[in-house]
N, C-alpha and C positions, 0 to 999 in steps of 0.2 A: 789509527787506521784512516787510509783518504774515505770519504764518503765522494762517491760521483754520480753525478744525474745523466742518465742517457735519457733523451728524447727522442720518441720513435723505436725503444728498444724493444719493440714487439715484432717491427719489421725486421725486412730482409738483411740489410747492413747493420742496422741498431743492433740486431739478436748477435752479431759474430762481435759487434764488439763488447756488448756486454759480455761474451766468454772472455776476452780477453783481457776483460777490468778485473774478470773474479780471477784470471789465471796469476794476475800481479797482484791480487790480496786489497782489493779494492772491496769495501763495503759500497753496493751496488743499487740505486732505484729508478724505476722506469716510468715514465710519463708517455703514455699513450693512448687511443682509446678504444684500445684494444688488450685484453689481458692475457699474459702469457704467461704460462701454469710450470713452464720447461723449468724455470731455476726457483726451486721452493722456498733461496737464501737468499733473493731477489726480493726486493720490498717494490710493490706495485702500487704506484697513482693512475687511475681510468680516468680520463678526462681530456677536454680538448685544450690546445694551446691558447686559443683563439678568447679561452676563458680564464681572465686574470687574477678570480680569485685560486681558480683551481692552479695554475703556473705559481702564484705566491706560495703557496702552501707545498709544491713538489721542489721547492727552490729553498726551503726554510731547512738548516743545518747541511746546508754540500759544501765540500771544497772544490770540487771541480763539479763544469758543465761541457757536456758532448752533444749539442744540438743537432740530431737529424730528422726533426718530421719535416715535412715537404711536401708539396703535393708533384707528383710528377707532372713530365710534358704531355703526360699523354690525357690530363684533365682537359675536359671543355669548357669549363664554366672559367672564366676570367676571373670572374670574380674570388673565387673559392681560390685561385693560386696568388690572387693580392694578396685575402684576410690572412690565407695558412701561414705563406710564406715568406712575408712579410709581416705584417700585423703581428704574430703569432711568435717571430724573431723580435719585435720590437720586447713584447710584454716579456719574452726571457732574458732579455737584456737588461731591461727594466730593473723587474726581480730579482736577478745576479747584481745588481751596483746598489739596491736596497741592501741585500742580505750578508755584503758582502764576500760575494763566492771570490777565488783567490784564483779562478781560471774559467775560461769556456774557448772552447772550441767547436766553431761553426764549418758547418758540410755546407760547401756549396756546389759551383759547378763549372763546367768546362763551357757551359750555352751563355756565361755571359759574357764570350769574346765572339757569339756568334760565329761566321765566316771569316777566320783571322786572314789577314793581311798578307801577313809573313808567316814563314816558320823557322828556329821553332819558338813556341808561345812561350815568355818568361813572365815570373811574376809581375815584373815592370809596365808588360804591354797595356795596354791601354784598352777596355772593355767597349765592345761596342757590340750590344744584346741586339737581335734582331727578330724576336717571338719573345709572345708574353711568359715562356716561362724563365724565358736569359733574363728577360728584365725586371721581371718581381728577385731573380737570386742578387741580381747586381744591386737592387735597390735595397732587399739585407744584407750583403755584405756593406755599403755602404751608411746602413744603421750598425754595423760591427765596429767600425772605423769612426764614426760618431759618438761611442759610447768608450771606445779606446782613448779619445780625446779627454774624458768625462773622468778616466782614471779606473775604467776596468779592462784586465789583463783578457784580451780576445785574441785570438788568431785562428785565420782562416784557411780551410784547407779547399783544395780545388780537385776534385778526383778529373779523369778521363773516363773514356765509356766503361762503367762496372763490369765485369765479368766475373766466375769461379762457383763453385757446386751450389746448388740451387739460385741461381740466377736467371731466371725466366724474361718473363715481359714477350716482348719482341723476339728474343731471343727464341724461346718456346717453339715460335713458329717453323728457323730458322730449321731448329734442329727438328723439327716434327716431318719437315719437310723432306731431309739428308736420311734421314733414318726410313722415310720411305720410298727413296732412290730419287727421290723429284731435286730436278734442276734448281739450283737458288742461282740468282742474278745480282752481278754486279751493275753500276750505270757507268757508263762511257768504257771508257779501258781497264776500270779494275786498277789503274797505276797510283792511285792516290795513297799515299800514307797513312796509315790511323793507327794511332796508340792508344790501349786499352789498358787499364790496371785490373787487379783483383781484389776481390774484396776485402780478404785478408792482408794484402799489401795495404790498402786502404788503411784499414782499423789498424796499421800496425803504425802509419803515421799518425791518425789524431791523438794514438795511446803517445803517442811518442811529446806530440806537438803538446798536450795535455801537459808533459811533463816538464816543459821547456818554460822561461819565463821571460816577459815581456812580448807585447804582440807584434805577430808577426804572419806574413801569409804566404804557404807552401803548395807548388803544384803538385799532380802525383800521378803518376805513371809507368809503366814499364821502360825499359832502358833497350828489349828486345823488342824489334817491331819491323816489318814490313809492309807492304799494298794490303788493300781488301783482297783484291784478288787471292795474295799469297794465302791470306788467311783462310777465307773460305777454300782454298786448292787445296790446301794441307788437312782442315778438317774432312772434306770429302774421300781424299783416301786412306785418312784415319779410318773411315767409318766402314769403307770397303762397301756402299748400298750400290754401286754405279752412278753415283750422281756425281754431275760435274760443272763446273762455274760455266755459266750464259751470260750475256751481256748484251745491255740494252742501251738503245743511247739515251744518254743523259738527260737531257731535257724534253724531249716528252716523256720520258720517264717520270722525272720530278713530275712535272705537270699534271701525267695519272692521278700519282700518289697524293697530291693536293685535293685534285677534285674526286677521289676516292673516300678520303677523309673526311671532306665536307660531307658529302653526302652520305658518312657514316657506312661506308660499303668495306673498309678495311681501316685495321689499328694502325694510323703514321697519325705524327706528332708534325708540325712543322720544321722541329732540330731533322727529322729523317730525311725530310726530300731535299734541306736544304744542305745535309754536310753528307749524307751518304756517297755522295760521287767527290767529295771534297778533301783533301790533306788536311791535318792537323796533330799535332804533337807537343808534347811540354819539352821544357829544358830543367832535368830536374837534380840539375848539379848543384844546387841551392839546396835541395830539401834531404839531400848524401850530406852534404857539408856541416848544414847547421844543425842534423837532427841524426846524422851517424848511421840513415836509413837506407837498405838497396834491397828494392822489388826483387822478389824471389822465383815471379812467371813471367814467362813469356808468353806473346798474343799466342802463339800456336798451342802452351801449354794449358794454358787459360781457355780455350774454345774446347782442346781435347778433353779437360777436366768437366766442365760444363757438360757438354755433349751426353759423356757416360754416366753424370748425374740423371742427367735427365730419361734417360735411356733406366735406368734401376729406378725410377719413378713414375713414370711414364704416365702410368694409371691413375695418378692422384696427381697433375698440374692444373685440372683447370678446375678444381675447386673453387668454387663460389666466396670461402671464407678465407681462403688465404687475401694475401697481399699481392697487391700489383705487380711487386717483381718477385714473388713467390709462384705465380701461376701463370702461367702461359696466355696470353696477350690470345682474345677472340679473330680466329682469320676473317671471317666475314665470307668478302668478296674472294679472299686470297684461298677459300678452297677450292673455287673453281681452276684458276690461273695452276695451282699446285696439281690438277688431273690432268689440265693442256701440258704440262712440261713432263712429265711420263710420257705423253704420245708424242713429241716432236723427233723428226728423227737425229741421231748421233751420228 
């Protein structure tokens, strides 16, 4: 039987993929430091990444490695997104080329191409992070491809914006807001392109990549996608609240949301103000090709699915002890802005 190590499988993406390891008969253990009681057949290590003896001893007897702790964009501390995300990626690669694990597959991210160039984004392009947190992922994937060198079997995977049932964060807001009739805002025209995957599409690549041999790095995304606008349009009359897409112009918009951030008055990350008014998209005829894989939602299904999560939870997102993309992202400033768009007139 495989034995596989998810990291981070307490969280929001870790936990679906660990259902998925035990659905393929994976002997299953989790490294995080946080313990999660949901699968009893789950063998748990508490502890931080960050600490090498604890990652030696969660790494002792795996055949495969699923690396997702992280710290998100939306950390402030610089530092804490080096040691985690970095640091934390070295000492498991580390310990996988000691122990000889025979696979690891590493999450990373769509923010270390920043503002792409072009579209659409292929594996080939060329990274260029432009916020600390594109550049701590690009700088492990780049200890991925150094350890690849070293003679351990790594391959990276690249999601787009996560979405799919219980997928919070930001999101939280979005829907807290459609659910009570208030206007959400696109910046500029709303015409930009964005492609979003699911989570489960996700996990269904690393299960996949996991299985695959020799390294290699795949992007992941939906295949259905249109504008933000369309996206938020379509959710809005999903939801039937009257709420309906607004639009602001772009760059004082950005600009708010900067110095909103700063001064700690609303949850944006720097990836928000800089790609929300922005296109971007993978090309993921590479990752159908070599891995037999095709995304099962679309953006539209993907936000409807979310949404009505959210909506049969509603009461319990902003729990204190869930995770950052388990619990809905604090509005701050943005519950005022959320009462001003109820009174503007239609």
């Amino acid at each position: 039987m495989t034995t596989s190590l998810v990291t981070g499988g307490s969280g929001y993406f870790g936990s679906l993929l660990v259902d998925r390891l035990l659905t393929a008969g994976h002997r299953v253990r989790v490294l995080d430091l946080v313990a999660d009681d949901r699968h009893p057949e789950v063998e748990m290590v508490v502890g931080d990444i960050r600490d090498r003896e604890v990652v030696d001893r969660a790494t002792r007897g795996i055949d495969r490695i699923f690396h997702n702790v992280a710290q998100v964009p939306l950390a402030r501390d610089k530092d804490l997104l080096h040691t985690v995300n970095v640091d934390g990626t070295r000492n498991l690669l580390h310990a996988a080329l000691q122990h000889g694990v025979g696979k690891v597959v590493h999450t990373s991210s769509s923010a270390i191409f920043g503002v792409p160039a072009g579209n659409p984004v292929l594996p080939s392009t060329a990274p260029r992070p432009m916020e600390t947190y594109g550049h701590a992922k690009w700088e492990a994937e780049r200890l991925c491809l150094d350890y690849a060198e070293r003679g351990l079997d790594v391959s990276i995977v690249r999601p787009r914006t996560i979405l799919g049932h219980g997928r919070l964060g930001i999101f939280g807001i979005l829907f807290d807001w459609i659910a009570d009739g208030a206007d959400p805002f696109v910046l500029g025209r709303g015409d930009n392109r964005y492609q979003f995957v699911h989570a489960e599409d996700l996990a269904e690549v690393c299960y996949l990549a996991g299985q695959s041999s020799g390294p290699a790095t795949f992007n992941a995304g939906t295949d259905r996608f249109g504008t933000m606008h369309e996206a938020l349009d379509d959710l809005c009359r999903h939801a039937g609240t009257g709420a309906r897409v607004r639009h602001l112009p772009a760059r004082p918009a950005s600009v708010a949301m900067r110095l909103a951030a700063t001064a700690k008055l609303a949850p944006f990350a720097p990836y928000h103000w800089m790609m929300y008014s922005r296109s971007m998209w993978f090309d993921i005829e590479h990752v159908q090709s070599a891995l037999g894989w095709q995304p099962r939602w679309s953006n539209t299904e993907m936000f409807v699915q979310s949404y009505e999560w959210f909506l049969r939870h509603r009461a319990e997102t902003d729990r204190g002890d869930l995770s950052s993309h388990r619990r809905s992202a604090r509005q701050g400033a943005l519950s005022v802005l959320k009462r001003t768009t109820k009174l503007l007139p239609r």
